[in-house]
TIKOLGU-360551 format. One record per atom (N, C-alpha, C): x, y, z; residue in one letter. Coordinates in steps of 0.02 Angstrom, whole numbers, padded with zeros to 5 digits, always signed. Layout:
N
XYZA/...
***
This chain:
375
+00042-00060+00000X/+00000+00000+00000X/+00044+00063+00000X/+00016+00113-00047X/+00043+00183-00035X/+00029+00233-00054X/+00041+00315-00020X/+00004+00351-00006X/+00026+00410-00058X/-00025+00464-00083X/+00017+00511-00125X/-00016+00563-00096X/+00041+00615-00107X/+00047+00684-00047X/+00032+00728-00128X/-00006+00809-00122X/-00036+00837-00164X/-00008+00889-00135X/+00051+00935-00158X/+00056+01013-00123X/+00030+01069-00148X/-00002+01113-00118X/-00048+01153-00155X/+00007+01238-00127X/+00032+01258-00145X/+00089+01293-00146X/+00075+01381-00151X/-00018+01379-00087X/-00046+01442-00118X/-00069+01474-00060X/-00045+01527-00012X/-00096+01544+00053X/-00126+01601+00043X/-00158+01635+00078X/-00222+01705+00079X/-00141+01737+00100X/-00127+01718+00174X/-00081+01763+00186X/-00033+01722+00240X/+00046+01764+00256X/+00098+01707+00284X/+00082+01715+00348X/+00094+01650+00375X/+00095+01650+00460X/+00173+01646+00477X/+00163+01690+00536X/+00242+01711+00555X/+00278+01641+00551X/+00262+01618+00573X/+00308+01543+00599X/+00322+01490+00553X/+00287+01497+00489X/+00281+01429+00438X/+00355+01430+00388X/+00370+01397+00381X/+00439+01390+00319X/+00422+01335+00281X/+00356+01332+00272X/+00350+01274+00212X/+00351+01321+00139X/+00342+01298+00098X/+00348+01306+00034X/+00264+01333-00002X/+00257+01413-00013X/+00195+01419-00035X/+00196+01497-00088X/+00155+01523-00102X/+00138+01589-00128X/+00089+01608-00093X/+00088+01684-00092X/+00026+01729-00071X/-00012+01757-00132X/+00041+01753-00176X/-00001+01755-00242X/-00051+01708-00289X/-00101+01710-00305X/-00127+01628-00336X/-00127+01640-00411X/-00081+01704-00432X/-00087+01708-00528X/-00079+01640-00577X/-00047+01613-00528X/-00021+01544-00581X/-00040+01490-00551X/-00117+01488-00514X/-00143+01427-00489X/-00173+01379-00556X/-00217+01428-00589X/-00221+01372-00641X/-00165+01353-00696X/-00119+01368-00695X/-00050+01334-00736X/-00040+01267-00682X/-00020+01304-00611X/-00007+01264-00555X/-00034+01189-00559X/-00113+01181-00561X/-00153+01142-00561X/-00140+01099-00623X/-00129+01125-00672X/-00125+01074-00745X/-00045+01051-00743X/+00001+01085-00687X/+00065+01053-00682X/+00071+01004-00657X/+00027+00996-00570X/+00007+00929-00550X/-00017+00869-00584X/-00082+00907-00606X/-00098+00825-00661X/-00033+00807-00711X/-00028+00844-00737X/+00034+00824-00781X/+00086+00788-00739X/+00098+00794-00685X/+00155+00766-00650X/+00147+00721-00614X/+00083+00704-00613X/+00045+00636-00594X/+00035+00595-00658X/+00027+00612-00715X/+00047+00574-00794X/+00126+00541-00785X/+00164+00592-00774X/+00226+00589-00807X/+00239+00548-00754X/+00237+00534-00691X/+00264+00504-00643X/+00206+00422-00617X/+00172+00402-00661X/+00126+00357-00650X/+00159+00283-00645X/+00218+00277-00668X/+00246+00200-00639X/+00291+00214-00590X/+00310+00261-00570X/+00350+00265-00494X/+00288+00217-00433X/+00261+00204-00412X/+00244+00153-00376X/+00161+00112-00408X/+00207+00094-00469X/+00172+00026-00491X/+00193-00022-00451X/+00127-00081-00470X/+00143-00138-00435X/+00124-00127-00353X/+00100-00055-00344X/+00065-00037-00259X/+00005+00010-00264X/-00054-00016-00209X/-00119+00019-00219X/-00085+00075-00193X/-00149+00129-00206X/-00145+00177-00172X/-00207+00198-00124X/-00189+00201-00046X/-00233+00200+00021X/-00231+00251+00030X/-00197+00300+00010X/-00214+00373+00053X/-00207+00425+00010X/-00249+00478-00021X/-00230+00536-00053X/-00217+00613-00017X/-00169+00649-00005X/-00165+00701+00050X/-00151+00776+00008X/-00227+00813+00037X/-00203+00866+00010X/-00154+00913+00059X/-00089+00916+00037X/-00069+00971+00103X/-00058+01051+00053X/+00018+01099+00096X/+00007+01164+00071X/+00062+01165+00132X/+00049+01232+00129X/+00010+01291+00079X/-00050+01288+00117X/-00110+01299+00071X/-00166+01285+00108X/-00215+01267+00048X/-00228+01202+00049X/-00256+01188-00008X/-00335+01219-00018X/-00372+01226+00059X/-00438+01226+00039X/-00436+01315-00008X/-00390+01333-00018X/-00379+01388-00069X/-00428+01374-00148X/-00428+01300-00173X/-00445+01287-00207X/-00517+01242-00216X/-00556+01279-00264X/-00631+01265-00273X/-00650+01174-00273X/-00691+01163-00245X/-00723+01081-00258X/-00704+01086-00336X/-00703+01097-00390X/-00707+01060-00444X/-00632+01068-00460X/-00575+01108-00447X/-00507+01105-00454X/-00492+01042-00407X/-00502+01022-00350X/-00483+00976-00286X/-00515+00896-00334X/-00558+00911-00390X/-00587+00838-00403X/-00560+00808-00465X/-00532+00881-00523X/-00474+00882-00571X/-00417+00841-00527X/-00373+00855-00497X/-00329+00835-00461X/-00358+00738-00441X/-00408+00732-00405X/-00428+00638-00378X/-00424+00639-00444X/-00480+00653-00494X/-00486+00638-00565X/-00414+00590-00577X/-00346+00627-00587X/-00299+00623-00619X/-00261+00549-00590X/-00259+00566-00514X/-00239+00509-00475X/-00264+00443-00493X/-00322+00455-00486X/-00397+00375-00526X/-00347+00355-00599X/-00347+00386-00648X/-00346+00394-00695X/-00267+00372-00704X/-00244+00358-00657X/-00150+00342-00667X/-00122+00293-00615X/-00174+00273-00584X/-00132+00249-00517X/-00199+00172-00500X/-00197+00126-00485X/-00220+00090-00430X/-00260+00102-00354X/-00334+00112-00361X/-00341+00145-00290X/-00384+00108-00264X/-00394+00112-00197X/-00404+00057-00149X/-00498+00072-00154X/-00540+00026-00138X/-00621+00046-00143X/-00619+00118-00110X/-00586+00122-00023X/-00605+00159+00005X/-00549+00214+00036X/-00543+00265-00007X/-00476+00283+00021X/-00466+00332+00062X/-00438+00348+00092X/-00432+00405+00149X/-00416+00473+00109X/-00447+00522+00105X/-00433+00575+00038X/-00439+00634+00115X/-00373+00660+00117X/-00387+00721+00169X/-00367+00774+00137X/-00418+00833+00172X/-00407+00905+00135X/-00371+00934+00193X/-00304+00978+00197X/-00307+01015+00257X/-00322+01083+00230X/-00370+01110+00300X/-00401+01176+00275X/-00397+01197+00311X/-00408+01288+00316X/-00409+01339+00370X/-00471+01353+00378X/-00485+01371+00424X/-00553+01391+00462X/-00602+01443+00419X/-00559+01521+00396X/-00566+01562+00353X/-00620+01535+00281X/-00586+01468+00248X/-00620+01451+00205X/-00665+01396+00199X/-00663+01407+00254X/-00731+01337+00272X/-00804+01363+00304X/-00815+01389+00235X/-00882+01424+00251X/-00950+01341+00239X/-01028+01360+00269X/-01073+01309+00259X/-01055+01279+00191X/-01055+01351+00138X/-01075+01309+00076X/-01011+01283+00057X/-00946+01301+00085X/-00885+01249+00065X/-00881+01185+00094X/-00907+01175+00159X/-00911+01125+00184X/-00962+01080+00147X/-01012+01086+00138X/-01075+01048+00117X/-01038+01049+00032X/-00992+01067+00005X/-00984+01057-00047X/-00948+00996-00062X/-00896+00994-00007X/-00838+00955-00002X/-00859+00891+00023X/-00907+00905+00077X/-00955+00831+00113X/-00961+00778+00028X/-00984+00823-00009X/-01015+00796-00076X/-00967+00771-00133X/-00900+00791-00111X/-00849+00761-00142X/-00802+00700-00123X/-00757+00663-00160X/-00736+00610-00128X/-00688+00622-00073X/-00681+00685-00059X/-00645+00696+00005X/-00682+00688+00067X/-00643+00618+00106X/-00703+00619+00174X/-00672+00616+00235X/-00608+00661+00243X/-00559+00688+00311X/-00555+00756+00289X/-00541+00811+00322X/-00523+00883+00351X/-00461+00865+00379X/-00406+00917+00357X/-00387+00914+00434X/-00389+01016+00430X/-00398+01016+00496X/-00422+01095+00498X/-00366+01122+00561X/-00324+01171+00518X/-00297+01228+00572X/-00313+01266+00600X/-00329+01261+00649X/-00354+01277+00686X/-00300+01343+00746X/-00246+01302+00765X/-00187+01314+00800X/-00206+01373+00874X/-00272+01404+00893X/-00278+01398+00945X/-00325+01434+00929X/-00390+01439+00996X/-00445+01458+01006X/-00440+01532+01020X/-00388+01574+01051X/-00412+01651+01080X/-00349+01682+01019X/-00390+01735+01022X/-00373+01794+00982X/-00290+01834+00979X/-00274+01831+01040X/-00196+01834+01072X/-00157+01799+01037X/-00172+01739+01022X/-00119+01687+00979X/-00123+01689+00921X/-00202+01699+00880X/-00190+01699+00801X/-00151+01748+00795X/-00155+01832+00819X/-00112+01890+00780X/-00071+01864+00785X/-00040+01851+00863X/+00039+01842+00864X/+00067+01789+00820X/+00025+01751+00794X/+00051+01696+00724X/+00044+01741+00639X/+00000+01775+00659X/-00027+01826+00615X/-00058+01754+00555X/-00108+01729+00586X/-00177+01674+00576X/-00211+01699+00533X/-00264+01692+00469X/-00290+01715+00444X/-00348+01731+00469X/-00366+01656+00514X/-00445+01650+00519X/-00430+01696+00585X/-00502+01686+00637X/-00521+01725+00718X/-00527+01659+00720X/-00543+01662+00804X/-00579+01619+00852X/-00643+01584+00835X/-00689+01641+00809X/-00767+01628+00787X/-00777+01595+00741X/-00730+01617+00691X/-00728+01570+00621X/-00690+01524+00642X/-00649+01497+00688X/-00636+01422+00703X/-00698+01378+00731X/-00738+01416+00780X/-00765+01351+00813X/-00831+01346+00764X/-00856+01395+00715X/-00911+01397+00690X/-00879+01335+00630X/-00831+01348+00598X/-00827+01282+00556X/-00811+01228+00547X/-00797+01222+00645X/-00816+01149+00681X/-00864+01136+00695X/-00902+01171+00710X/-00988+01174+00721X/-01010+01159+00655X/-01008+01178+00573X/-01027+01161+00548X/-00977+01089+00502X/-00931+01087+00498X/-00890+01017+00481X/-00917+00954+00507X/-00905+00949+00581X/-00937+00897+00619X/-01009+00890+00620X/-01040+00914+00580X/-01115+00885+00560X/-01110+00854+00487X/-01073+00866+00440X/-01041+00845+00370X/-01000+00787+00379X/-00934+00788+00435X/-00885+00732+00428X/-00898+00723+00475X/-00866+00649+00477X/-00857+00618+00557X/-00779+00589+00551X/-00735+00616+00493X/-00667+00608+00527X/-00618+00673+00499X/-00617+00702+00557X/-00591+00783+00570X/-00531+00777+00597X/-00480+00784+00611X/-00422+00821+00632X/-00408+00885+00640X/-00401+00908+00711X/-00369+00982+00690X/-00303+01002+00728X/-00273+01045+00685X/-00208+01072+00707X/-00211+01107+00793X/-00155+01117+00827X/-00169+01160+00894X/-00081+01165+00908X/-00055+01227+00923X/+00011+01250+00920X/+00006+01246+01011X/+00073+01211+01033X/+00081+01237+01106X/+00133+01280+01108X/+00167+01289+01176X/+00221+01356+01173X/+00232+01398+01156X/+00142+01425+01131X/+00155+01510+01109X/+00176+01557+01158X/+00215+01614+01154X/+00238+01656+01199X/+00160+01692+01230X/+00163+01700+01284X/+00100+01739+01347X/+00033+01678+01317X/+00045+01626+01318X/-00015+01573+01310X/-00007+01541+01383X/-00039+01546+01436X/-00042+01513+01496X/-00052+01426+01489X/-00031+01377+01547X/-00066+01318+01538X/-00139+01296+01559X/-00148+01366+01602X/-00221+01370+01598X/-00281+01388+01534X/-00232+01423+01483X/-00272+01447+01403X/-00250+01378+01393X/-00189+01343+01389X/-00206+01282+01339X/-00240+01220+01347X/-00241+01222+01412X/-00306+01176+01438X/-00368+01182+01434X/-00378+01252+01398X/-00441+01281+01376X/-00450+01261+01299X/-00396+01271+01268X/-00393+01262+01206X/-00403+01177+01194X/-00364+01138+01206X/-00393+01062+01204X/-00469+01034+01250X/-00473+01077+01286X/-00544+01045+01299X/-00588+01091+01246X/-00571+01151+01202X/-00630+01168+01170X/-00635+01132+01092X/-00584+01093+01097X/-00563+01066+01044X/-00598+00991+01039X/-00618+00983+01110X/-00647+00913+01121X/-00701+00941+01127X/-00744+00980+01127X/-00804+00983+01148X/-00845+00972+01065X/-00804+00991+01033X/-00839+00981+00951X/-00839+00890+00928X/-00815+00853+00970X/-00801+00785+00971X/-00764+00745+00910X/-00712+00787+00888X/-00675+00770+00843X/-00632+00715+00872X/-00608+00658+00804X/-00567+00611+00829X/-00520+00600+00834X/-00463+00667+00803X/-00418+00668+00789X/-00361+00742+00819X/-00320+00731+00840X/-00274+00804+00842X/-00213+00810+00836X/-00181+00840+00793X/-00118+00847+00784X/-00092+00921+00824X/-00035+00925+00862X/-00026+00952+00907X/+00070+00972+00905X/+00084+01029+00895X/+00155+01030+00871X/+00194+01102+00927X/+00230+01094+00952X/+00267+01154+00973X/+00297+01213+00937X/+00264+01274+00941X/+00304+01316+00931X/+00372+01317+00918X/+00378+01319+00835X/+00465+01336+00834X/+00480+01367+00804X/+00546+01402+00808X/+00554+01474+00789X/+00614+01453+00732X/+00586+01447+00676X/+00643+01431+00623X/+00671+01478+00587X/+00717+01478+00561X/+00777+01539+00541X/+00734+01564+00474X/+00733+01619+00473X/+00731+01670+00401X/+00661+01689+00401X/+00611+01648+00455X/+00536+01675+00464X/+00534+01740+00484X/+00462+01757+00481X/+00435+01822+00513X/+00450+01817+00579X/+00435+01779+00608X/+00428+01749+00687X/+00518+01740+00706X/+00549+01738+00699X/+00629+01718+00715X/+00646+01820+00701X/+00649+01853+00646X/+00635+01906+00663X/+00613+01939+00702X/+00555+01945+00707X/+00497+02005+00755X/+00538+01941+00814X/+00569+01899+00846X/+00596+01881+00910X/+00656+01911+00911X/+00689+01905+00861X/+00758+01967+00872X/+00766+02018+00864X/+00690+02072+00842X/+00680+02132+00858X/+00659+02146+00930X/+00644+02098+00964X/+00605+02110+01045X/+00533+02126+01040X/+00514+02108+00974X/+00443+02127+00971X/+00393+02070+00980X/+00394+02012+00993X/+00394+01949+01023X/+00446+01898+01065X/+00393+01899+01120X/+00461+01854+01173X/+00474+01798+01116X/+00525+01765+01148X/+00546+01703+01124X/+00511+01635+01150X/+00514+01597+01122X/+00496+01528+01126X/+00522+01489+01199X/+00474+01495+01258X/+00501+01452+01320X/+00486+01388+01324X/+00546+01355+01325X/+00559+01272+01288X/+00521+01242+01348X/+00529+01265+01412X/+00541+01228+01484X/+00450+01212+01488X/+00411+01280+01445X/+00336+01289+01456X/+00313+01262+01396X/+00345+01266+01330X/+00327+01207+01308X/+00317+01125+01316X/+00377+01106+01346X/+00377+01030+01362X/+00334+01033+01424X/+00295+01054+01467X/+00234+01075+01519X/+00168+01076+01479X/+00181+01108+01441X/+00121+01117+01389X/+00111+01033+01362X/+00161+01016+01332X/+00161+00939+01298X/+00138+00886+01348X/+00137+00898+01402X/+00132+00833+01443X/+00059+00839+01469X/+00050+00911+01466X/-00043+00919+01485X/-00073+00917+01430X/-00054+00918+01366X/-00089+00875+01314X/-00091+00806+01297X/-00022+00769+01323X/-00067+00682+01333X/-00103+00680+01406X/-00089+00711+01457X/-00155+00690+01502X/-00185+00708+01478X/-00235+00761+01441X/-00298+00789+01447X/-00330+00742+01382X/-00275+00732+01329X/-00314+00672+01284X/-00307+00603+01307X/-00271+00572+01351X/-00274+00513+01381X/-00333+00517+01430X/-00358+00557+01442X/-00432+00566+01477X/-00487+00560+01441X/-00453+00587+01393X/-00530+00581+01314X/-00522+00522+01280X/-00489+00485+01310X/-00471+00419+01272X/-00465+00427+01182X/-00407+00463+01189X/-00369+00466+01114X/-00290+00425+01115X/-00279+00397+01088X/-00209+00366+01077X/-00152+00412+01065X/-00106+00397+01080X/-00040+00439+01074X/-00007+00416+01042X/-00032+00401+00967X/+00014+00352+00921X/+00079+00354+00887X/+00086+00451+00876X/+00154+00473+00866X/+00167+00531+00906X/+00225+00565+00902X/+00243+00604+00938X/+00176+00683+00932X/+00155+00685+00912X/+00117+00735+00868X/+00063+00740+00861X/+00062+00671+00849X/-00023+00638+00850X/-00060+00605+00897X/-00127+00614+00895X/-00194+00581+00952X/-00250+00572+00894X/-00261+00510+00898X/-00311+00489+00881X/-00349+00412+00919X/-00425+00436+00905X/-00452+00380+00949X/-00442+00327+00898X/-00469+00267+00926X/-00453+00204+00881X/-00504+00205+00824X/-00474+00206+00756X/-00481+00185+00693X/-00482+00240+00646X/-00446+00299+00703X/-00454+00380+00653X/-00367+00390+00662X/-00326+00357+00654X/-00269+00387+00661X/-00254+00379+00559X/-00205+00438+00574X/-00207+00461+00487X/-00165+00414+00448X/-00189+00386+00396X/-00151+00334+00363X/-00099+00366+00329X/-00112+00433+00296X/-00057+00454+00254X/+00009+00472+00311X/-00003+00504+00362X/+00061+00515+00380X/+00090+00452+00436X/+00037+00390+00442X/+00062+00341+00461X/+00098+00314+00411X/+00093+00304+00369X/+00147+00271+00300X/+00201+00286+00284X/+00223+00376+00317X/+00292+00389+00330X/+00318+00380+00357X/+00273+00357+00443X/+00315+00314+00496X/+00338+00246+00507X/+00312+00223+00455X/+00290+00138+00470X/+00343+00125+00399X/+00373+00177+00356X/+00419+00182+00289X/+00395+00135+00236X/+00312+00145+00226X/+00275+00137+00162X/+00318+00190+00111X/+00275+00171+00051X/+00318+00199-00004X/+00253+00255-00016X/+00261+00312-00040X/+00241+00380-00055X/+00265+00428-00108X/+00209+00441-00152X/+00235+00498-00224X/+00199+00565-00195X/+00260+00604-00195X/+00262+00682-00176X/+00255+00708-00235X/+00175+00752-00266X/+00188+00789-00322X/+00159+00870-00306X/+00188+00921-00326X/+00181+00974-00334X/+00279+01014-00299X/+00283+01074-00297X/+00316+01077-00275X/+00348+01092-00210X/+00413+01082-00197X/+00449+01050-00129X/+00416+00975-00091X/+00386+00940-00142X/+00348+00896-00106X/+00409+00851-00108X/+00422+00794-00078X/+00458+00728-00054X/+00431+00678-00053X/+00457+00624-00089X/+00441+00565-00112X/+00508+00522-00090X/+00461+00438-00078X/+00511+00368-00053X/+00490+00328-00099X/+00531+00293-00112X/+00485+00198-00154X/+00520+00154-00099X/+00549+00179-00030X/+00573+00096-00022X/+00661+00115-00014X/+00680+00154-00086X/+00760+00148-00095X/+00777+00196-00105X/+00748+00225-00132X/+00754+00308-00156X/+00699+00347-00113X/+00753+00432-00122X/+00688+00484-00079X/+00724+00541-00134X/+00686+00573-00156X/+00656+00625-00194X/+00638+00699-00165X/+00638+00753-00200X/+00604+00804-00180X/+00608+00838-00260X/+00556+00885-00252X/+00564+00930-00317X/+00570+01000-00300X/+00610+01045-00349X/+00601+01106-00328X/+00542+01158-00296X/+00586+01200-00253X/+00551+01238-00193X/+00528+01297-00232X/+00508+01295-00310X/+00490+01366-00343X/+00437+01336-00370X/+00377+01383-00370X/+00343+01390-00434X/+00322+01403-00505X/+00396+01453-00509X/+00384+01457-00589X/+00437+01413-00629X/+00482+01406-00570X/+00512+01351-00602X/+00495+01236-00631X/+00448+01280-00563X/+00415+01194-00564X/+00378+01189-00612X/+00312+01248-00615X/+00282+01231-00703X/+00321+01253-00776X/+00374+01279-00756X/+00405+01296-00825X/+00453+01219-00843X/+00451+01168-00791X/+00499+01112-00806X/+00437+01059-00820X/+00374+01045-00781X/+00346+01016-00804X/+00284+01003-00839X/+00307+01081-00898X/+00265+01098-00957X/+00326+01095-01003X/+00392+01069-00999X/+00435+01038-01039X/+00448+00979-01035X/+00400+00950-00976X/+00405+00869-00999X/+00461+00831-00933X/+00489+00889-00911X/+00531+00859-00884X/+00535+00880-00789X/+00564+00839-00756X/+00528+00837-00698X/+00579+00879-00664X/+00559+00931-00604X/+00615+00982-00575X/+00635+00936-00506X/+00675+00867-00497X/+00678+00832-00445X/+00771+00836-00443X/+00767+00809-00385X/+00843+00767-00365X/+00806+00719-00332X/+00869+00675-00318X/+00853+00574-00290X/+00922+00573-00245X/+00907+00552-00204X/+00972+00497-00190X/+00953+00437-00163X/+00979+00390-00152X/+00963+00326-00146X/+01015+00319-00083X/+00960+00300-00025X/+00979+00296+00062X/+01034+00219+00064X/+01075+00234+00092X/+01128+00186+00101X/+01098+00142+00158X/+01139+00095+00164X/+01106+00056+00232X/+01116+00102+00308X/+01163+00128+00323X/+01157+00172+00360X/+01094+00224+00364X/+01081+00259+00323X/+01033+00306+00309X/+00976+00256+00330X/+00973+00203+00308X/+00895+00177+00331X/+00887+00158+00393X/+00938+00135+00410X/+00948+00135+00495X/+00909+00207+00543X/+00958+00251+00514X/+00934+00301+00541X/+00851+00331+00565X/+00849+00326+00487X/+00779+00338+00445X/+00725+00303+00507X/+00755+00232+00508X/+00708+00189+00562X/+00701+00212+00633X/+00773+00214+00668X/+00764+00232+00728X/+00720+00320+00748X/+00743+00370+00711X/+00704+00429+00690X/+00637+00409+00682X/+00607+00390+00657X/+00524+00355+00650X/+00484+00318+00693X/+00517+00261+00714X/+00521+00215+00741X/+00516+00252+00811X/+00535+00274+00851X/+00541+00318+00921X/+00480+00349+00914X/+00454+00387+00869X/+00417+00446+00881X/+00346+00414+00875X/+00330+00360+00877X/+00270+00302+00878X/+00268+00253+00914X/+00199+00226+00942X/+00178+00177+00978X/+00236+00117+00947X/+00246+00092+00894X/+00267+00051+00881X/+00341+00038+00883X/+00377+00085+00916X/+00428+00087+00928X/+00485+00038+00863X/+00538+00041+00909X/+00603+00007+00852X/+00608-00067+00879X/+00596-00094+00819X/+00606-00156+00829X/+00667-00188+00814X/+00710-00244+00871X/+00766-00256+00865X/+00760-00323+00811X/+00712-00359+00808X/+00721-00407+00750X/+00734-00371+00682X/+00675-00331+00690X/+00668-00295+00604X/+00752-00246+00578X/+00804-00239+00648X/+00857-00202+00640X/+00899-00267+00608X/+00898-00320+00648X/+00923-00378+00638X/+00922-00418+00563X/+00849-00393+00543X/+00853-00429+00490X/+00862-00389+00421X/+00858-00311+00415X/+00863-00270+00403X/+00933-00242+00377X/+00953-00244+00439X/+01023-00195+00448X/+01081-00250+00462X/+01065-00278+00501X/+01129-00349+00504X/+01146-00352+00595X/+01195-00403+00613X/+01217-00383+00677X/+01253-00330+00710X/+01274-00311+00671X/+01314-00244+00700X/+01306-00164+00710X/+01226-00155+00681X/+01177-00114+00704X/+01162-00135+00769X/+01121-00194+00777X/+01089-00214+00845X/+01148-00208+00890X/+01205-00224+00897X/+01265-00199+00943X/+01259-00124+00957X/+01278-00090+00913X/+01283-00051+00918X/+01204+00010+00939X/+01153-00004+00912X/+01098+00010+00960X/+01085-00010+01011X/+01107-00069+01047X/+01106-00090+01120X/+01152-00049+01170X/+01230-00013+01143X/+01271+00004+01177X/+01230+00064+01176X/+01226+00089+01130X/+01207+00170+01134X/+01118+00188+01172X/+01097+00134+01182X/+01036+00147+01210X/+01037+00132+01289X/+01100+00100+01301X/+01117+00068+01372X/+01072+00138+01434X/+01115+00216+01426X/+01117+00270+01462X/+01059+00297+01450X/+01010+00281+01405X/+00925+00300+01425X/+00891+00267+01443X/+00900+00190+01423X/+00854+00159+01466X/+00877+00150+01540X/+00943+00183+01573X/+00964+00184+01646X/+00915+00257+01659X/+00909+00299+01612X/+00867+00352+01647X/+00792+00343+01632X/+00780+00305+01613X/+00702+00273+01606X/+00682+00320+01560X/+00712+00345+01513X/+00691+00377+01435X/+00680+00327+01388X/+00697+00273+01401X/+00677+00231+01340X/+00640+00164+01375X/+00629+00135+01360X/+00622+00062+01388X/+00604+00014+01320X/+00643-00043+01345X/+00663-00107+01313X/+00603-00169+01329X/+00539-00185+01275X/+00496-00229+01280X/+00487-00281+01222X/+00499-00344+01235X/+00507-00404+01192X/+00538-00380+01133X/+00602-00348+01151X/+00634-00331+01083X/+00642-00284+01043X/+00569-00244+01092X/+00547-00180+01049X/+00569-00101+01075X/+00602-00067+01048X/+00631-00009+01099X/+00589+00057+01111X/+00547+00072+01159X/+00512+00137+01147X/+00523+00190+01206X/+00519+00244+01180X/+00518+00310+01237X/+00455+00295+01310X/+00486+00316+01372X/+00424+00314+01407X/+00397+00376+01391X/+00352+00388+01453X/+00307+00448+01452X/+00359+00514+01457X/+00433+00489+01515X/+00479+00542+01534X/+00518+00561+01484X/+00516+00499+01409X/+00569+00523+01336X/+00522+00538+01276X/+00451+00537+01302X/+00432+00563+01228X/+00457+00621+01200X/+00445+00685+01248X/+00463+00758+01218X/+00535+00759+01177X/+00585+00694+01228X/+00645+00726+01194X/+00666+00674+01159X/+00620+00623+01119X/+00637+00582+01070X/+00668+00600+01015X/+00649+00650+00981X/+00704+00683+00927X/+00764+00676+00959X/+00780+00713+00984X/+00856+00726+01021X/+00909+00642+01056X/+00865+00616+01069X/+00881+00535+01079X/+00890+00495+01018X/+00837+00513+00974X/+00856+00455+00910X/+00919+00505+00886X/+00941+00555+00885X/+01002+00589+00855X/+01060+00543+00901X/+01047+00527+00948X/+01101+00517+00964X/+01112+00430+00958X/+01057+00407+00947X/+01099+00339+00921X/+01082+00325+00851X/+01097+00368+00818X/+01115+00354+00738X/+01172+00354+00730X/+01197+00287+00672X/+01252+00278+00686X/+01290+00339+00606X/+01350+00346+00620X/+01404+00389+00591X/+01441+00362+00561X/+01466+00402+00510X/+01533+00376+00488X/+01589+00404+00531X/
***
C-alpha cells in the first residue's frame, strides 16, 4: 500500500512561523493545477505494482482551491494509479475558508477527512502567528464540519509566547467539545529566516520558552489520555480507527509519491524532492521534464531513517526488524548506545521492541540523534 501527498503551494496570507513552501499570490494557480496532473501522468509507474490508500491534500493551504479544481486533481490520480475501494482522501483547510456552503460542498466530494488549522482558540495567539482565520470562524466551522464529517483532525500550536497552561487547557478541551477524533498538536518553533525568528530578534515577540513548552506537551497527553485518544506518534492523538493513514505510511516507511512543489517522495530505496519554486516547477513540467533530485539511502541512512520514525510512535524500534534489516552490527551497536536511557528510564526495552516512556517522549528527537550511527 501507498500514499500520494498533493502540495498546493498557495496561502491568503503568511503566518509568522511557517517555512513550508507556498505563494501569497494565486496568478499561476491554474498553470499550477494542470502542472500537477501532468506530474501525476509523467510520474505514473513510480509506484506501480502498489495500491494507493491514502490521497493528501497538504500546502500551503489547499482549501484555497474550489471543489471542482480539488476533483481535477482525484480525477488524475484515478486515472494513473491503482486505488483502494475506500480511500482516505484528506483536505487540510483553514477555518477562514470553510464556510457552510464549502463544507456541504466538499461533504459531496470524494474527500471524506479535514484536517483543519485551527492552531488555537483566543485571539492573542492567532495575531501573534498573524492566523488568517479568528476564534469565531474556528469554532463555527467545527460546528458546521462535524455535522458533514465524522473524521476531522485539527491542528493546535503549544508554546506560544503569553499562552498560559491554563489557556491551553482551555484550548484542548474546546477542541474536544466539538467531538473530533483526531489532533495533531506541534510546538512552537522558531525557524531561521521567518517572520517569527525576526519580530523575536527585534524584541517585538518574546521568544519561545522550551521549559513551558515541554509543560504544555505533557498536559496534552493527560488531557487526551482522559478523552481516550491514543498517542500514536509524537504529534499525534487519535481515537481508535481515526489515526491518519497518510502520515502513518511515513512512519511505518510505506512507499509515497510527492507531487507538486517542494513535495518529497520514497519507493522503499530512493527519496526524492522537487524544486522549492513555482515558476520554475511549471516551466519544467510543461517541458516534460521533472524539477527533482534522488538519492538513494545507504544502509546506514535507513537505519537512521528507522530509529528517527520508529521512536516517535507507539510502535517503537524493533530489534528483530534491525536484525534482519540492517545486520548484527547495528543491533550492537543500538544496544550500547541505548544502554544510558534506558538507565534514565527515557527509553524502555519490551520483547525486543525499543520505545520512549512517558519521561522520553518530548525529547525523542534529540535521543534518536544520538543513536544514529556515523561515519
Amino acid at each position: 500500500m501507498s500514499g500520494i501527498y498533493i502540495h498546493i503551494p498557495f496561502c491568503k496570507q503568511a503566518c509568522f512561523y511557517c517555512d513550508f513552501h507556498f505563494s501569497t499570490s494565486l496568478k499561476k494557480k491554474e498553470d499550477m493545477i494542470l502542472s500537477l496532473i501532468k506530474e501525476i501522468e509523467i510520474r505514473k509507474d513510480e509506484l506501480k505494482n502498489t495500491i494507493i490508500e491514502s490521497i493528501y491534500f497538504g500546502g500551503g493551504t489547499p482549501s484555497v482551491l474550489n471543489t471542482e479544481e480539488i476533483q481535477t486533481l482525484i480525477d488524475a490520480v484515478y486515472k494513473n494509479h491503482t486505488v483502494v475501494e475506500n480511500p482516505e482522501i484528506t483536505l487540510e483547510a483553514n477555518p477562514d475558508d470553510l464556510s457552510e456552503e464549502k463544507i456541504i460542498e466538499l461533504s459531496k466530494s470524494p474527500i471524506n477527512r479535514l484536517s483543519i488549522g485551527v492552531q488555537s482558540f483566543f485571539e492573542k495567539d492567532l495575531k501573534l502567528m498573524n492566523r488568517a482565520h479568528n476564534s469565531s470562524e474556528a469554532k463555527k466551522c467545527l460546528e458546521i464540519a462535524t455535522q458533514y464529517f465524522d473524521n476531522i483532525s485539527v491542528d493546535l500550536i503549544y508554546g506560544i509566547p503569553d499562552c498560559t497552561n491554563e489557556e491551553w487547557r482551555e484550548n484542548i478541551q474546546t477542541a474536544l467539545s466539538f467531538g473530533i477524533p483526531h489532533i495533531s498538536s506541534y510546538a512552537l518553533t522558531v525557524e531561521p529566516k521567518t517572520a517569527l525568528d525576526t519580530l523575536i530578534k527585534k524584541g517585538e515577540i518574546k521568544n519561545v520558552d522550551e521549559e513551558k513548552a515541554q509543560e504544555q506537551f505533557y498536559i496534552l497527553i493527560e488531557e487526551l489520555k482522559k478523552a481516550n485518544f491514543v498517542h500514536y506518534e509524537l504529534s499525534n492523538f487519535g481515537k481508535e480507527g481515526f489515526f491518519s493513514q497518510n502520515n502513518s505510511s511515513y512512519w511505518l516507511g510505506k512507499s509515497y509519491l510527492g507531487i507538486g512543489p517542494s513535495a518529497h517522495s520514497f519507493d522503499g530505496v530512493q527519496r526524492s524532492w522537487n524544486v522549492r519554486n513555482n515558476t520554475k516547477y511549471i516551466k519544467s513540467i510543461q517541458e516534460n521534464k521533472l524539477p527533482i533530485e534522488r538519492e538513494t539511502l545507504t544502509k546506514m541512512d535507513g537505519y537512521n531513517e528507522y530509529i528517527m520514525t520508529g521512536l516517535r510512535t507507539i510502535w517503537g524500534v524493533s530489534f528483530d526488524k534491525i536484525e534482519k534489516d540492517f545486520g548484527e552490527k547495528y543491533i550492537k551497536y543500538l544496544e550500547k548506545q541505548a544502554e544510558k536511557y534506558l538507565e534514565k528510564e527515557l527509553l524502555i526495552l519490551e520483547n525486543r521492541v525499543l520505545k520512549t516512556t512517558q519521561k522520553g517522549k518530548f525529547l525523542s528527537d534529540g535521543i534518536s540523534s544520538d543513536l544514529f550511527m556515523v561515519n
